[in-house]
BAFI-3210 file (N, C-alpha, C; in Angstrom, 3 decimals, decimal comma, padded with zeros to 6 digits):
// residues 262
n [1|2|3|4|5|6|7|8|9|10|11|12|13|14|15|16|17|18|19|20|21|22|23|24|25|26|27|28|29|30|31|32|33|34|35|36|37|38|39|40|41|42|43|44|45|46|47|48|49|50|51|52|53|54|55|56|57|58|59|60|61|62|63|64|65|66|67|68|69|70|71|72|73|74|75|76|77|78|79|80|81|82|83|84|85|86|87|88|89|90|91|92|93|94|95|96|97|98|99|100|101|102|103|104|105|106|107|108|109|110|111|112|113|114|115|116|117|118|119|120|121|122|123|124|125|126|127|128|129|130|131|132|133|134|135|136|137|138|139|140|141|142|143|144|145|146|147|148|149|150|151|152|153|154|155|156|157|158|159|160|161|162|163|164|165|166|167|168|169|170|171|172|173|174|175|176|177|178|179|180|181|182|183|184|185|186|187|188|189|190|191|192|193|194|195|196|197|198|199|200|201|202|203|204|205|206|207|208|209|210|211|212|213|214|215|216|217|218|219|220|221|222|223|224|225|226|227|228|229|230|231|232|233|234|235|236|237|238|239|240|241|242|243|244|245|246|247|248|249|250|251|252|253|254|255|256|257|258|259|260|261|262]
n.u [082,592|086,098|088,311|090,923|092,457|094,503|096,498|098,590|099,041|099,766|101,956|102,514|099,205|097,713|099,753|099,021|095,629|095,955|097,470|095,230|093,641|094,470|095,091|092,125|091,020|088,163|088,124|089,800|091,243|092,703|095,197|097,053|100,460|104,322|106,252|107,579|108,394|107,946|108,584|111,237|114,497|116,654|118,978|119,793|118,294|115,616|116,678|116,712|113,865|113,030|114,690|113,031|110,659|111,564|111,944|109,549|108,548|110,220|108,873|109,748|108,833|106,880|104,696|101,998|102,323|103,684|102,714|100,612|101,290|100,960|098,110|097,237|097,709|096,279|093,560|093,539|093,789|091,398|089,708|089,519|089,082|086,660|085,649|086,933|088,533|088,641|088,671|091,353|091,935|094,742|096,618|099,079|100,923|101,847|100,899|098,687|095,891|093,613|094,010|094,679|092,153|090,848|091,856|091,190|088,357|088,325|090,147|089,732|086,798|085,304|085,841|084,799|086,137|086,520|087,638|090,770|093,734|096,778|098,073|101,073|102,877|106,110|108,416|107,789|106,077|103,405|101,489|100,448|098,308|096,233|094,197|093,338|091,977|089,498|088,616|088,060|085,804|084,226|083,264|081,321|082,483|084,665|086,670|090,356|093,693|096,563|100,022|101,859|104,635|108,044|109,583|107,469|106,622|106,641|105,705|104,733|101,873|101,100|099,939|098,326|096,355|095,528|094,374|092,439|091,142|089,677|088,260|086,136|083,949|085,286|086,901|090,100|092,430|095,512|098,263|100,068|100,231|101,385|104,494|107,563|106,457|104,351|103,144|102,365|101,031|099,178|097,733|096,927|095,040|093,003|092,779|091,088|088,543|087,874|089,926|091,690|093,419|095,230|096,671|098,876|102,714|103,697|106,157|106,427|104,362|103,075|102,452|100,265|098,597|098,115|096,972|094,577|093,366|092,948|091,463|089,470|086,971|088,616|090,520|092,028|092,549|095,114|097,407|099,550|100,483|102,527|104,370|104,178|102,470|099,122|098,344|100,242|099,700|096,600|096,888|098,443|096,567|094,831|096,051|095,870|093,518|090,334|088,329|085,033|083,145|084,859|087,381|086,362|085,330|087,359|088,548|087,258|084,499|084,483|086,218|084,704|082,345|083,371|083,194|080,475|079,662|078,718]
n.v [101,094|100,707|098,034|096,676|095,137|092,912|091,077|089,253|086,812|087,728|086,994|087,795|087,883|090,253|092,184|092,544|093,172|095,830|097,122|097,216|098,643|101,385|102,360|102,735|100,821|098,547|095,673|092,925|091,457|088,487|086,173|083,073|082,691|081,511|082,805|084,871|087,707|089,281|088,301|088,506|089,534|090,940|091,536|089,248|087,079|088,018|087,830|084,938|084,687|086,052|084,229|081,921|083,072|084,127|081,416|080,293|082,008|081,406|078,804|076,818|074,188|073,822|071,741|069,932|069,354|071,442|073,870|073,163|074,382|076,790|076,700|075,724|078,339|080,100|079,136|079,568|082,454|083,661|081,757|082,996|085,868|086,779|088,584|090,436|089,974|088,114|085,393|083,951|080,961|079,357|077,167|074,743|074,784|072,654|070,630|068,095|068,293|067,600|067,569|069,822|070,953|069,428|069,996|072,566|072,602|071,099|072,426|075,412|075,889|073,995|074,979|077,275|079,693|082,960|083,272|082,919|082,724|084,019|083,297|081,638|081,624|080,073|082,477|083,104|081,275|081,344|080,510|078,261|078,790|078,356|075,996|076,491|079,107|077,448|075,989|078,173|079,137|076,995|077,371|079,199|081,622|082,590|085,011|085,528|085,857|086,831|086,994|090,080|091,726|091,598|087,882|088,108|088,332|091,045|089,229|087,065|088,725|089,150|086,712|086,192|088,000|087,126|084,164|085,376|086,199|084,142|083,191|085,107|085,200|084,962|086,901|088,402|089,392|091,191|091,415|093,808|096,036|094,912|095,363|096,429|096,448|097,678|099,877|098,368|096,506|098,292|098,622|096,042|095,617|097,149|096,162|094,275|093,020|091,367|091,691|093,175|095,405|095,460|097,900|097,858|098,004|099,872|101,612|104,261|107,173|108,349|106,115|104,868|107,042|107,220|104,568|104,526|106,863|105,448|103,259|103,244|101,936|099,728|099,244|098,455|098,902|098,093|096,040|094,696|093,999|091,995|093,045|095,495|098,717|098,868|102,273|103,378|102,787|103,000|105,672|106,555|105,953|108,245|110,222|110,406|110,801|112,680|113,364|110,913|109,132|108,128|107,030|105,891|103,381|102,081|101,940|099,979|099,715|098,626|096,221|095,276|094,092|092,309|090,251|089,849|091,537|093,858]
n.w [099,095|099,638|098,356|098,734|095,791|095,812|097,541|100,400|102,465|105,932|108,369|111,390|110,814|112,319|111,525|109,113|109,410|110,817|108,941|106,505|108,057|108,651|106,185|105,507|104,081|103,301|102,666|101,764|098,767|099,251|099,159|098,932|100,071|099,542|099,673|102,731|103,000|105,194|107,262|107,415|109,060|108,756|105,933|105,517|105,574|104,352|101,924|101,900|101,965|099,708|097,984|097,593|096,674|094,285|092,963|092,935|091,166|088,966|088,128|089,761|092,361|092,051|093,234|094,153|097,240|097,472|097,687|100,267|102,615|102,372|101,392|103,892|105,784|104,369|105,063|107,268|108,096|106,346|108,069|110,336|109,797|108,501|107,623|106,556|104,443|101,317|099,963|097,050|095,616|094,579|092,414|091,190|088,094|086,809|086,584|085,126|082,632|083,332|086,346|087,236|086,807|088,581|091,149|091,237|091,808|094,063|095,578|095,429|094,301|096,159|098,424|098,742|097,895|096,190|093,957|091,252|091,845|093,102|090,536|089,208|086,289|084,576|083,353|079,804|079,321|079,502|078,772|080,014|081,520|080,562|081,460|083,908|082,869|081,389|083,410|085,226|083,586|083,256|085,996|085,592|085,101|087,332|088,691|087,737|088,736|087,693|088,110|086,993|086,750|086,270|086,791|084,160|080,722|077,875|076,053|077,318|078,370|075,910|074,967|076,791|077,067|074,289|075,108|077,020|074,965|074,172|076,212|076,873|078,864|081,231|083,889|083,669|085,361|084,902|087,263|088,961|086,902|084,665|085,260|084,113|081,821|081,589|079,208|077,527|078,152|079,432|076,970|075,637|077,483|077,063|074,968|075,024|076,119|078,409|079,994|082,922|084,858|087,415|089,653|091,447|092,772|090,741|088,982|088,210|088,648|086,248|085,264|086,504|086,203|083,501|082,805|084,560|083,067|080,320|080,661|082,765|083,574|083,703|085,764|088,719|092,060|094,253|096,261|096,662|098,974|101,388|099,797|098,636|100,149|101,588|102,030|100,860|098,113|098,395|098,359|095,837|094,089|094,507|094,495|091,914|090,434|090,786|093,290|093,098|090,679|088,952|090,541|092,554|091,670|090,626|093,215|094,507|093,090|091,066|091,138|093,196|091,792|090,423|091,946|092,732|095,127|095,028]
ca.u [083,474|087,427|088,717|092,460|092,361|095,814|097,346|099,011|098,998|101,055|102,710|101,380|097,890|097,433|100,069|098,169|094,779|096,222|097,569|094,037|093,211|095,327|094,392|090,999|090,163|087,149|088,186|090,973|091,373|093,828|096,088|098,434|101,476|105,149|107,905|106,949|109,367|107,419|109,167|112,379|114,537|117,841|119,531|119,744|116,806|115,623|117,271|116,187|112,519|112,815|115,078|111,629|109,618|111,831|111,669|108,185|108,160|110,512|107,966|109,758|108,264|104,742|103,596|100,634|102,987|104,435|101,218|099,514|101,007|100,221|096,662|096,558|097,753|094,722|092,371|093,559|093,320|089,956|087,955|089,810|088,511|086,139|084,850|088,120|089,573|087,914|089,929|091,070|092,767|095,750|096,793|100,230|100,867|102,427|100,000|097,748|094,922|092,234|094,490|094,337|090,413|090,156|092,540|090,229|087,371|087,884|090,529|089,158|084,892|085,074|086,389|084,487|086,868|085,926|088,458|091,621|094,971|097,576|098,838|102,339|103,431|107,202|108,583|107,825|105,102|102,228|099,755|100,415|096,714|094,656|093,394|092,845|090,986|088,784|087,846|087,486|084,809|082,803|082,623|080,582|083,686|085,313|088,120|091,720|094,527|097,861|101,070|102,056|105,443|109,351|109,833|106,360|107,738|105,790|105,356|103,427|101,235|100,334|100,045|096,876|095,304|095,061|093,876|091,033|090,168|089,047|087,521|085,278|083,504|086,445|087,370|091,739|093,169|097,102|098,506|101,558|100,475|102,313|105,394|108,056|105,626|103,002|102,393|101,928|099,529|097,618|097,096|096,271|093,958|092,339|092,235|090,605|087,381|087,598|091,109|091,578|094,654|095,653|097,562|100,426|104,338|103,919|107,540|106,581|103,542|102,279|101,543|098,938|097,637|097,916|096,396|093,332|092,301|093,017|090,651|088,990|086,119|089,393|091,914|091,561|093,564|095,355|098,387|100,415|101,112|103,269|105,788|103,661|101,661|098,089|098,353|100,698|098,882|095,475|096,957|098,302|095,021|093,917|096,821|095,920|092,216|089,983|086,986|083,932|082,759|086,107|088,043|085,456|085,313|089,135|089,246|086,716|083,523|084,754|086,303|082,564|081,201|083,917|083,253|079,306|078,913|078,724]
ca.v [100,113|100,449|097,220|096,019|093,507|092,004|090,619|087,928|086,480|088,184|086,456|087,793|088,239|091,034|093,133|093,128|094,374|096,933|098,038|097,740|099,805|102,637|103,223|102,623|099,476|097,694|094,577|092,498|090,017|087,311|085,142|082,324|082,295|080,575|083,083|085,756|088,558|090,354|087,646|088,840|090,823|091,261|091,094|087,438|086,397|088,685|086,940|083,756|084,479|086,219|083,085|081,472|083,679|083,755|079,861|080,345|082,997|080,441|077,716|075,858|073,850|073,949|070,723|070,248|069,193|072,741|074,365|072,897|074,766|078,316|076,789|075,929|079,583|081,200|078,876|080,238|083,981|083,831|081,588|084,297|087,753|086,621|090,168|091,465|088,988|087,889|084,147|083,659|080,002|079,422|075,752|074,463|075,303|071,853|068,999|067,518|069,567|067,171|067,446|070,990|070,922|068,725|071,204|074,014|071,844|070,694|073,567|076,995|076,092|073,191|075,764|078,971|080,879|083,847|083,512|081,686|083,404|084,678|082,466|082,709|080,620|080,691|083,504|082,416|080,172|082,002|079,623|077,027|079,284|077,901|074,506|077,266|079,690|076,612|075,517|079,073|078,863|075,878|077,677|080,169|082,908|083,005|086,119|084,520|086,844|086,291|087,778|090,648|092,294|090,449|087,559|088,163|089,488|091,367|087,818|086,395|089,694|089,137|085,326|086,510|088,701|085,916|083,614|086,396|086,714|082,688|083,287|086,157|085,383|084,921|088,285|087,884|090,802|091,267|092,538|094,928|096,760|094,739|095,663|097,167|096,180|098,808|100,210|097,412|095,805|099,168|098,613|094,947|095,877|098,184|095,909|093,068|093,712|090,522|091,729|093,983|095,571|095,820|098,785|097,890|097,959|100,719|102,149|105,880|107,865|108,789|104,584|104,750|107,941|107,047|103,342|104,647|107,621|104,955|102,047|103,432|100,879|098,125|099,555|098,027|099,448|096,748|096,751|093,791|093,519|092,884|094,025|097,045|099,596|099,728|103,165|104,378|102,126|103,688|107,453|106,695|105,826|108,942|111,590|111,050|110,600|113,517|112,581|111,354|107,872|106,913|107,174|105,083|101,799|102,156|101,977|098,744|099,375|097,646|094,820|094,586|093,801|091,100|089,207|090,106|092,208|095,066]
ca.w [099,725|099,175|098,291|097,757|094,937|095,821|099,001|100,559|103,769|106,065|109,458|111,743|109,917|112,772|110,917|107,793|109,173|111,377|107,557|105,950|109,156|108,330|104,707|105,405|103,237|104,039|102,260|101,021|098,372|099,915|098,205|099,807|099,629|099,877|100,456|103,437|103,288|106,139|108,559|107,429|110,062|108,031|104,907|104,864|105,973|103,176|100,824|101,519|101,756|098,254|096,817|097,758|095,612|092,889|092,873|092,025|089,584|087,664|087,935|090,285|093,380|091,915|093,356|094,908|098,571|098,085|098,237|101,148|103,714|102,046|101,758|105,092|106,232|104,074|105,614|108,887|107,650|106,168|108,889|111,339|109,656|107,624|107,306|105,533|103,893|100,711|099,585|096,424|096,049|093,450|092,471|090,599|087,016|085,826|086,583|083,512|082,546|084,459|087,718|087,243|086,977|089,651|091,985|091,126|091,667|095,447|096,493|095,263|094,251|097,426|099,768|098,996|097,038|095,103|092,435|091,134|091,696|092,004|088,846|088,674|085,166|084,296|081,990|078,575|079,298|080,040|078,106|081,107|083,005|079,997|081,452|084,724|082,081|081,320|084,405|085,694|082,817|084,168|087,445|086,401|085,035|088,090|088,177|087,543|088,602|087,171|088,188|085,649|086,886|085,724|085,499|083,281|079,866|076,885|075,012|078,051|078,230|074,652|075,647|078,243|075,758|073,241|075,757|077,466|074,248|073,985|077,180|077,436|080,290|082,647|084,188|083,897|085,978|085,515|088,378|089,198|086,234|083,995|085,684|083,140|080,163|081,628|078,321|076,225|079,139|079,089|075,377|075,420|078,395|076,304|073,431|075,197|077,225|079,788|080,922|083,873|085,311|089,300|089,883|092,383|092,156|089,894|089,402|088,020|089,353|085,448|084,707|087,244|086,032|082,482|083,027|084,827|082,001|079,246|080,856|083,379|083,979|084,508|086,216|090,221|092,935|094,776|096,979|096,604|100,552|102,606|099,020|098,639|101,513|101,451|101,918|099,228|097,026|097,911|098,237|094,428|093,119|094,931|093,757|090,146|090,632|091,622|093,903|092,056|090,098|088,531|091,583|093,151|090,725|090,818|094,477|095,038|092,962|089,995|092,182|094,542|090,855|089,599|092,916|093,100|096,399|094,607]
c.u [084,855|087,625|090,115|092,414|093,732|096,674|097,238|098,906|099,689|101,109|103,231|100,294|097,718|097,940|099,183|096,637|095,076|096,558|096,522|093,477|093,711|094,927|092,967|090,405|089,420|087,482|089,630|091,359|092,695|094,468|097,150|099,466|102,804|105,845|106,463|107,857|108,933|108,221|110,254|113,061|116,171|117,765|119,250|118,656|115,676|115,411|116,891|114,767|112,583|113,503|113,772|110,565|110,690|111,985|110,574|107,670|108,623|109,950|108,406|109,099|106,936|104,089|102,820|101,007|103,171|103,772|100,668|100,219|100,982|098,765|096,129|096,632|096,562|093,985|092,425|092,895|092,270|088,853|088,251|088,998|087,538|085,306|085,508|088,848|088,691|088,828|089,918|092,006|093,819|096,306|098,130|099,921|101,093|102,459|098,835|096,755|093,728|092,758|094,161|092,914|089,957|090,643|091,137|088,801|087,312|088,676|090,006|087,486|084,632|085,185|085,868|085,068|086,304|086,765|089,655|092,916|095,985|098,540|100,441|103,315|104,709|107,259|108,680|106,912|103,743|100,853|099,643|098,811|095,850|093,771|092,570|091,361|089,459|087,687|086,911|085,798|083,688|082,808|081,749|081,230|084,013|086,340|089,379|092,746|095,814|099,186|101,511|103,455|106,560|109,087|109,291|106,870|106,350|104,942|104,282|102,211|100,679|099,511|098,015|096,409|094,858|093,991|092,716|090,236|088,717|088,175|086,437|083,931|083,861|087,331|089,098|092,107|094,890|097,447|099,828|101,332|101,363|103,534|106,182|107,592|104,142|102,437|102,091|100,770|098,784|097,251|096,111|094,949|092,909|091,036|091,289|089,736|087,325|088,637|091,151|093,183|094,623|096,875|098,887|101,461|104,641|105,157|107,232|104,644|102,411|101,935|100,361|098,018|097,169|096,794|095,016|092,532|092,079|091,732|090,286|087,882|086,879|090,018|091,065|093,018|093,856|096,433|099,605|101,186|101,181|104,633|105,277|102,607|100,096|097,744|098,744|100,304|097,462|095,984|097,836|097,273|094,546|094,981|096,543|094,595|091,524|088,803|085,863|083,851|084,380|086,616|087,614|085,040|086,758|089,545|088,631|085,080|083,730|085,254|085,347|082,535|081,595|083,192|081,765|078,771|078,943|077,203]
c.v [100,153|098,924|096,860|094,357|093,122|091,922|089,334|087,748|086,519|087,071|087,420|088,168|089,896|092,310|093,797|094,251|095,455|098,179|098,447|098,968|101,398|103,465|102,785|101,532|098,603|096,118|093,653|091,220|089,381|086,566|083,802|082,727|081,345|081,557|084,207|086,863|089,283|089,397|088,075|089,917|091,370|090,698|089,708|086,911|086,489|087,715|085,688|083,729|084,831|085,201|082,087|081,958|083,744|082,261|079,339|081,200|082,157|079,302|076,698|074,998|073,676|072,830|071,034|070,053|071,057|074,356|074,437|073,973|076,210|078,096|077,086|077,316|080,263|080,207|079,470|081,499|083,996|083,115|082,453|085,728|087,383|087,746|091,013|091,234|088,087|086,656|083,902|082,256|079,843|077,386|076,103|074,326|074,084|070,124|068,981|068,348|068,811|067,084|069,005|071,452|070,292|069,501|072,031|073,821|071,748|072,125|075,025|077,109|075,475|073,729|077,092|080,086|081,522|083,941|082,776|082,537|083,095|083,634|082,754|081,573|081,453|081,927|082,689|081,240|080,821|081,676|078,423|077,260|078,813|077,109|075,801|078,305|078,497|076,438|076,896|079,713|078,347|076,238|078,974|081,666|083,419|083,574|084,848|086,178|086,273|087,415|088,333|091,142|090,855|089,245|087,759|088,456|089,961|090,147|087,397|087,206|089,421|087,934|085,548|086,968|087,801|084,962|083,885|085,963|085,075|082,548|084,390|086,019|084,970|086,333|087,778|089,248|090,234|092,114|093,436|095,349|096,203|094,809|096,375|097,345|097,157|099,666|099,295|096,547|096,753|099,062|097,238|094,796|096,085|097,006|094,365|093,154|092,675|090,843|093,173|094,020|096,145|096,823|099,070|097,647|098,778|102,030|103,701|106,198|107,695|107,216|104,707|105,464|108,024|105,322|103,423|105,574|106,461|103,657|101,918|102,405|099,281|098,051|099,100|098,502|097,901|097,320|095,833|093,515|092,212|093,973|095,336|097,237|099,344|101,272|103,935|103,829|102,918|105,495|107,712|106,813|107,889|110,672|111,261|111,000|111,731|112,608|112,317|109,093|107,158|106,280|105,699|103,610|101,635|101,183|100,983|098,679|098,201|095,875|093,884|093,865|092,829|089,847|089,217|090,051|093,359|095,374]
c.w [099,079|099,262|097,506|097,201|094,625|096,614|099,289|102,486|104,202|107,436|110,482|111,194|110,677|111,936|109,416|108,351|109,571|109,823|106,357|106,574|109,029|107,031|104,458|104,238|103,888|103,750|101,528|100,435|099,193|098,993|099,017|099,128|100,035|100,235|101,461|103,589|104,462|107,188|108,690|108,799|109,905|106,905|104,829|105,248|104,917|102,462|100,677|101,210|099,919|097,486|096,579|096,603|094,385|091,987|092,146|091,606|088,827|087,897|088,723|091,808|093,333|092,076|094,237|097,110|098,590|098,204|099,321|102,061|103,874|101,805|103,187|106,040|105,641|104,669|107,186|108,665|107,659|107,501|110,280|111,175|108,340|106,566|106,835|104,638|102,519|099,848|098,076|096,206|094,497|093,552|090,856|089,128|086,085|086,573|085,482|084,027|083,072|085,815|088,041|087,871|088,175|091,157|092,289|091,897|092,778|096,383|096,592|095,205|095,966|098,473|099,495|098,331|096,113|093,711|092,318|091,059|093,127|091,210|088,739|087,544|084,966|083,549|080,734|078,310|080,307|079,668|079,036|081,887|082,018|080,242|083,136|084,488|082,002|082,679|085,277|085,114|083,160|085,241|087,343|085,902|086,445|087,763|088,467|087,271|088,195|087,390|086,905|085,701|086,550|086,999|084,000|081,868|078,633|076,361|075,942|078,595|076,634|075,114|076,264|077,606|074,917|074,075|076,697|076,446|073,627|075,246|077,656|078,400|081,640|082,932|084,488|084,520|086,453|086,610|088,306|087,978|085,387|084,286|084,339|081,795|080,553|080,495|077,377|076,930|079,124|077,923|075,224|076,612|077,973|075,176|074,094|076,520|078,451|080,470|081,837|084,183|086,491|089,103|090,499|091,726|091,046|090,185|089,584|087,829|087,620|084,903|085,142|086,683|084,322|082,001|083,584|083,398|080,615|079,303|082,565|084,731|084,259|084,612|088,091|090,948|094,237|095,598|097,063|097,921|101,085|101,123|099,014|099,898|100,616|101,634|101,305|098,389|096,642|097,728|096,405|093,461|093,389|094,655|092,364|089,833|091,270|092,248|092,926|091,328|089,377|089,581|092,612|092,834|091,109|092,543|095,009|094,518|091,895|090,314|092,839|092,854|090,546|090,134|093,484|094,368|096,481|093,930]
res [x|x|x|x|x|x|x|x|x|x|x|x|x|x|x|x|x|x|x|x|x|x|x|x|x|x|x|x|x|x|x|x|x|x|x|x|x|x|x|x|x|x|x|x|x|x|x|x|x|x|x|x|x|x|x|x|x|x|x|x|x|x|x|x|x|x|x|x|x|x|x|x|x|x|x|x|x|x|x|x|x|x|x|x|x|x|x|x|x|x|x|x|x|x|x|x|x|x|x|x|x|x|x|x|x|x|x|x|x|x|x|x|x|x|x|x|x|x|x|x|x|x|x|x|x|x|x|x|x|x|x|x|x|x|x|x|x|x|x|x|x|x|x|x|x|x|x|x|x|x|x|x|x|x|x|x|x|x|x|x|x|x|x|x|x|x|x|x|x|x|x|x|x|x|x|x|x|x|x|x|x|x|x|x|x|x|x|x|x|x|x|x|x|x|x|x|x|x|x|x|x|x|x|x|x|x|x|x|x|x|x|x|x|x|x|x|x|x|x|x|x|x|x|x|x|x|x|x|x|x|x|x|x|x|x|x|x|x|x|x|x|x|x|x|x|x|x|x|x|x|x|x|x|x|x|x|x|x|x|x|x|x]
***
């Protein structure tokens, strides 16, 4: 089973599967979200959707109002394709640590969700996912993905390692490869057995190929769509990968197993 472990809900949803359809992925974690750059149809339009997402990379808007109506778009998604779309639910970074729990509690366990992401704590405050870590705990170690590419910075990559390491039985998968900190996230990857690394937004060809031989068993191929293709996402995994058992965890066995339908 190929599975991309990292997408967002596109507008029209149709566009997305037609793009699972193409690079042959059977499955696709989901994520809500707030900005939609896929609506865009110029420059400025652009621009505003991404002032949106950079709003909440810097932590701002994270109430629980500015949420609902990227919940209510994944509840559309998922009770639409329920057969491709695998939900994971994400809740605001900077409400008390029993509001938090109680989030997690009715929006992501109450609703079916397989996991708790995509996390996106300011730069420089990357210990804000611990009351998340926790709770992801009392459910059981549900996976908890956390945005890894800038704003993210080295410090809050250490940050997650420290904080895995208080958690070892909560699967943490950074995504985008760390973004410009891709070798210091393949190290702390390495060095810390509950953490996992998603492969997308990877700038230069040899991260990917250096990030899978180094940690093989928790490197996940993802795609970060609509910003990144499912198809040059999976045909990366698959130019530095020969056919055969790595290739194959990489590309959605290791993923089936986080989310046990593997």
């Amino acid at each position: 089973m190929i599975i991309d472990a990292h997408s967002h809900v596109h507008d029209p949803v149709d566009s997305h599967l037609s793009a699972l359809d193409d690079a042959g992925v059977d499955q696709a974690v989901l994520f809500g979200t707030r900005p939609h750059p896929e609506r865009a149809i110029d420059l400025a339009s652009l621009r505003r959707e991404m002032n949106v997402l950079d709003n909440a990379l810097e932590g701002q808007g994270n109430s629980a109002d500015g949420f609902r109506t990227a919940w209510q778009e994944l509840d559309e998604a998922l009770a639409a394709h329920p057969d491709r779309f695998i939900g994971f639910g994400s809740v605001p970074l900077d409400l008390p640590e029993e509001d938090v729990a109680a989030l997690i509690e009715r929006e992501v366990v109450g609703r079916g969700r397989r996991g708790i992401g995509e996390l996106t704590p300011p730069p420089g405050d990357a210990a804000r996912i611990k009351p998340v870590l926790q709770a992801a705990h009392d459910h059981g170690g549900l996976p908890v993905v956390v945005h890894g590419f800038a704003p993210t910075t080295a410090e809050d990559l250490r940050t997650l390692s420290r904080l895995a390491a208080r958690y070892p039985a909560v699967p943490l998968v950074v995504s985008q490869l760390g973004g410009l900190n891709w070798m210091e996230a393949i190290e702390l990857v390495w060095e810390t057995p509950s953490m996992y690394l998603e492969l997308s937004t990877a700038n230069i060809i040899f991260a990917v190929r250096l990030a899978i031989r180094e940690i093989p068993e928790r490197t996940v191929f993802g795609s970060d769509a609509p910003y990144g293709d499912p198809v040059l996402a999976r045909t990366t995994v698959e130019r530095v990968t020969p056919p055969g058992e790595v290739r194959d965890r990489v590309l959605g066995g290791t993923m089936g197993q986080l989310l046990g339908i593997l």
